[in-house]
C-alpha positions in Angstrom: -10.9 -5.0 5.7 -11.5 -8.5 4.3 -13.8 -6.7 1.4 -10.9 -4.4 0.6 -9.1 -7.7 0.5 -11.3 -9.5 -1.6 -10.9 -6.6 -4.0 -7.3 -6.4 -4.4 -7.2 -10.4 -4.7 -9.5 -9.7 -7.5 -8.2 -7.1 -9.4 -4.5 -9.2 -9.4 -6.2 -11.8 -10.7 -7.8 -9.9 -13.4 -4.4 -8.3 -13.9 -2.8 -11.6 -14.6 -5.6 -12.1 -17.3 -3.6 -9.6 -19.1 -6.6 -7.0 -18.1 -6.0 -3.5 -16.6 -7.7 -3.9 -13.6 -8.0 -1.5 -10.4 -10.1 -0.8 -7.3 -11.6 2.3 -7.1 -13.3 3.6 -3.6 -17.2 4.2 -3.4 -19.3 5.3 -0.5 -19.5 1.6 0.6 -17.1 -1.1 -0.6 -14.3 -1.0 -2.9 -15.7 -1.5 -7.2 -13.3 -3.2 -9.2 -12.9 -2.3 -12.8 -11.1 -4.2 -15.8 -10.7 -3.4 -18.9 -8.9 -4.9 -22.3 -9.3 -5.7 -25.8 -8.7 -3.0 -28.8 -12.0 -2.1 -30.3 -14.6 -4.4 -31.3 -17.7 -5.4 -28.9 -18.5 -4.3 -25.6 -18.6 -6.8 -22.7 -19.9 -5.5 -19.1 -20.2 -8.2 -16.5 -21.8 -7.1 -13.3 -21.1 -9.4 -10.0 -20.2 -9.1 -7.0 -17.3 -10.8 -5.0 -18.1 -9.8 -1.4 -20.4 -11.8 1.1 -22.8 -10.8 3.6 -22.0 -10.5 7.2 -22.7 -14.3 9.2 -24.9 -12.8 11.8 -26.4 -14.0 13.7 -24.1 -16.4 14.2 -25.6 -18.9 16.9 -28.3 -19.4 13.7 -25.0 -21.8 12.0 -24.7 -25.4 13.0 -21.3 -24.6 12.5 -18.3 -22.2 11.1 -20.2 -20.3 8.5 -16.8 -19.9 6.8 -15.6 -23.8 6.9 -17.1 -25.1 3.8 -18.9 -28.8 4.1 -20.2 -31.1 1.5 -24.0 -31.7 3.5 -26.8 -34.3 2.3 -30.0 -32.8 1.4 -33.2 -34.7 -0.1 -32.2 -33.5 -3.7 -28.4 -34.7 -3.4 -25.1 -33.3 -1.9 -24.6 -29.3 -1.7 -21.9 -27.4 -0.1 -22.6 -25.9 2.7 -20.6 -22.1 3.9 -21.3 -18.8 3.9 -20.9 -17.5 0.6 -20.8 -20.4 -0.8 -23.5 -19.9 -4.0 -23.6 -16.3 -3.3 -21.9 -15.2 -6.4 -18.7 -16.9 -5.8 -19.2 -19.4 -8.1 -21.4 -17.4 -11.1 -17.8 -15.3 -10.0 -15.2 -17.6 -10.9 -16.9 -19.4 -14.1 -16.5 -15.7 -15.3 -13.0 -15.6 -14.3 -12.2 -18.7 -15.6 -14.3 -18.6 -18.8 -11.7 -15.6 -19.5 -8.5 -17.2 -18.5 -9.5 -20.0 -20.9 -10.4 -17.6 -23.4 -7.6 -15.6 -23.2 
């Protein structure tokens, strides 16, 4: 349910990019599709915006889904599941658009 979620939240946001955007059902998880422009070049982007399960869970330190900001030897990183799992590569394509658009 939170992947069917994850779609719809996507596809509105693509919609209020001015794109026509919908989730269609597969096998597995929902794919989301958006389309706009008249003519001229063909962009696909390929990404996904669902996360792996957390399990096993007793291998977290702590919520895998309450994002920290954590010390490591080469700096700070954030720290959640999901957290550089696409998500961001994700939402720099998102935005990229909305600024483009």
């Amino acid at each position: 349910p939170d992947v069917a979620r994850a779609a719809d939240w996507l596809v509105a946001d693509l919609q209020s990019l001015g794109f026509a955007a919908k989730a269609h059902a597969t096998p597995g998880h929902p794919m989301v599709v958006g389309q706009g422009g008249d003519g001229g070049p063909h962009l696909l982007f390929y990404g996904h915006y669902d996360v792996q399960p957390v399990d096993p869970v007793h291998l977290w330190h702590r919520d895998p889904f309450d994002p920290a900001v954590e010390q490591t030897p080469r700096g700070p990183v954030i720290r959640a599941r999901g957290a550089s799992d696409d998500k961001g590569q994700l939402m720099t394509f998102l935005e990229a658009l909305r600024a483009f658009r």
